[in-house]
C-alpha positions in Angstrom: 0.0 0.0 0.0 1.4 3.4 -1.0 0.2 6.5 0.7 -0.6 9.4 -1.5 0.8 13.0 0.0 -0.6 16.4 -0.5 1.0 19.2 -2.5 0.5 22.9 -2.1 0.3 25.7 -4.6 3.8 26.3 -3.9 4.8 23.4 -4.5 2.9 22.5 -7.0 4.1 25.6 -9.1 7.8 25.0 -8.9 6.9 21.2 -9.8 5.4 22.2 -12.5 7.3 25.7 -13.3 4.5 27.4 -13.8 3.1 30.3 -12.0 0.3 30.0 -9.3 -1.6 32.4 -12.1 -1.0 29.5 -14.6 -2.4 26.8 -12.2 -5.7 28.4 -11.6 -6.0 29.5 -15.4 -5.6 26.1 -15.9 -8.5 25.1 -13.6 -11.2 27.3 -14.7 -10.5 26.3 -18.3 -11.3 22.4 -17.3 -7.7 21.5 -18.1 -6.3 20.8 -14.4 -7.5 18.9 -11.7 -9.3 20.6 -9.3 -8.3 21.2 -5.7 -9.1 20.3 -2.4 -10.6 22.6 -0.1 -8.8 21.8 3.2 -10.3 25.0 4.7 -11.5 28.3 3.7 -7.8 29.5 2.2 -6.1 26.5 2.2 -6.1 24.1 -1.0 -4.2 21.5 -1.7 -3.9 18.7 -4.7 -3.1 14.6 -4.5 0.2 13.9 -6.0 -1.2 11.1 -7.8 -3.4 13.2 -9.4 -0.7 15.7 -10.5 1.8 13.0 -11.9 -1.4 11.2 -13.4 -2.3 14.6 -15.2 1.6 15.3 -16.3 2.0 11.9 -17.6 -1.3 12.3 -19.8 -0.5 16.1 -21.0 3.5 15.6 -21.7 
């Protein structure tokens, strides 16, 4: 069994190297996966989902 960890924008944007801007562009278009709302200004995304979604878009 693996355990899946939790990325934040931060994160996520140097990952990727994109900007945070890019990431929620991205989003509203329907072309990233949506975050999850930990709490009223925290989001965060599984990193399964991420590497799922880069090894599909590369």
């Amino acid at each position: 069994m693996t355990l899946d960890r939790y990325i934040r924008i931060k994160e996520l944007a140097m990952m990727l190297g994109i900007s945070k801007q890019t990431i929620y562009r991205l989003i509203a278009q329907g072309k990233f996966p949506q975050q999850i709302k930990l709490t009223e200004r925290t989001s965060v995304w599984r990193l399964s989902t991420i590497e799922q979604w880069i090894k599909n878009n590369q």
